[in-house]
N, C-alpha and C positions, 0 to 999 in steps of 0.2 A: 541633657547632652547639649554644648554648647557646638557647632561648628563656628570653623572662622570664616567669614564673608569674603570674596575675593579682592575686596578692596586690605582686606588686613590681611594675605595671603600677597599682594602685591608689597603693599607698605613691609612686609616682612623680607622680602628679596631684597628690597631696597636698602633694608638696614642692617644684610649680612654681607660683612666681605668676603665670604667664601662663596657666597653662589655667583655661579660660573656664569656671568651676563654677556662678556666683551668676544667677538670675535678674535679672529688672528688678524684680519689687517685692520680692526679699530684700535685692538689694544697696541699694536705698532704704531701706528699713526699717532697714540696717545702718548708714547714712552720716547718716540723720536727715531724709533731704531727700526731694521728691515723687518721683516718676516722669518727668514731665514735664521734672524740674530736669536726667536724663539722657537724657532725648533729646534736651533743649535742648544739652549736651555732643555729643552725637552729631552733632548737626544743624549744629554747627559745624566737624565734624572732631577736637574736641580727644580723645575716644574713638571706637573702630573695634570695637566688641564682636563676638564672635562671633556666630552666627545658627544654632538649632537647625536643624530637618529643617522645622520646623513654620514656621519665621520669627522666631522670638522671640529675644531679645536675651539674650546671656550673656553677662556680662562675668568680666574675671579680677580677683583680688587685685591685678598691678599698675595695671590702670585704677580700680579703685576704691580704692588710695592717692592717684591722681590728682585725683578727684572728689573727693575729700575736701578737696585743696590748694585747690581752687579754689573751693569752697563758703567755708570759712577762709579766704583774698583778699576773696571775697565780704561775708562776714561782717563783716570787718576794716573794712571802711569805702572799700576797692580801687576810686576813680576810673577810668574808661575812660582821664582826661589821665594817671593815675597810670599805670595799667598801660602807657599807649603809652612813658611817659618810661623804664621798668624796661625797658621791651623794648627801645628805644632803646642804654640802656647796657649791655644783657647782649650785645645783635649788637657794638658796639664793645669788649668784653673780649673778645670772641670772635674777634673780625677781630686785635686784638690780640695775640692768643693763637695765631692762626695764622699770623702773622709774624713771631715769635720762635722758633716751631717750624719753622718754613721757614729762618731764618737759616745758612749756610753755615756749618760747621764744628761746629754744635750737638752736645752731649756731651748725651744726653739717659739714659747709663746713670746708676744709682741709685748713689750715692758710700757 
């Protein structure tokens, strides 16, 4: 039986973006945006941040690469009619996309 030492149980947090290290007001402080701008995320569903013992909100490196796309959409000048039209096209590439992969006889190994 092999355990991991806590030095490879730290070095392992370290090399997942999904564990939830950053506070709420570090990972604001790091993204440039309030507080408020992620819980407005939250309150939407489009982040699911962890939750200390205490209640407090942790997020990981992959949610706040997310936060960050969407601040930048933001930024950009990203209409609501804009965003519903992208959303629009990205479910029909995808519907797409899953009908060609559904197609009978598909060779989908790497040539």
């Amino acid at each position: 039986m092999t355990d991991r030492s806590p030095a490879d149980q730290v070095t392992s947090a370290f090399d997942d973006a999904d564990y939830p290290a950053y506070t709420m007001g570090r990972a604001a402080a790091m993204l440039g945006v309030t507080p408020e701008f992620l819980r407005s995320l939250d309150a939407t569903g489009m982040l699911a941040p962890d939750r200390s013992a205490g209640g407090h909100r942790r997020y990981s490196r992959t949610e706040l690469v997310l936060a960050a796309r969407v601040r930048e959409l933001l930024d950009s000048g990203l209409t609501v009619l804009a965003a519903a039209c992208r959303i629009a096209e990205l479910e029909r590439d995808l519907t797409d996309a899953h009908t060609r992969l559904a197609e009978p006889g598909r060779d989908d190994t790497p040539a």
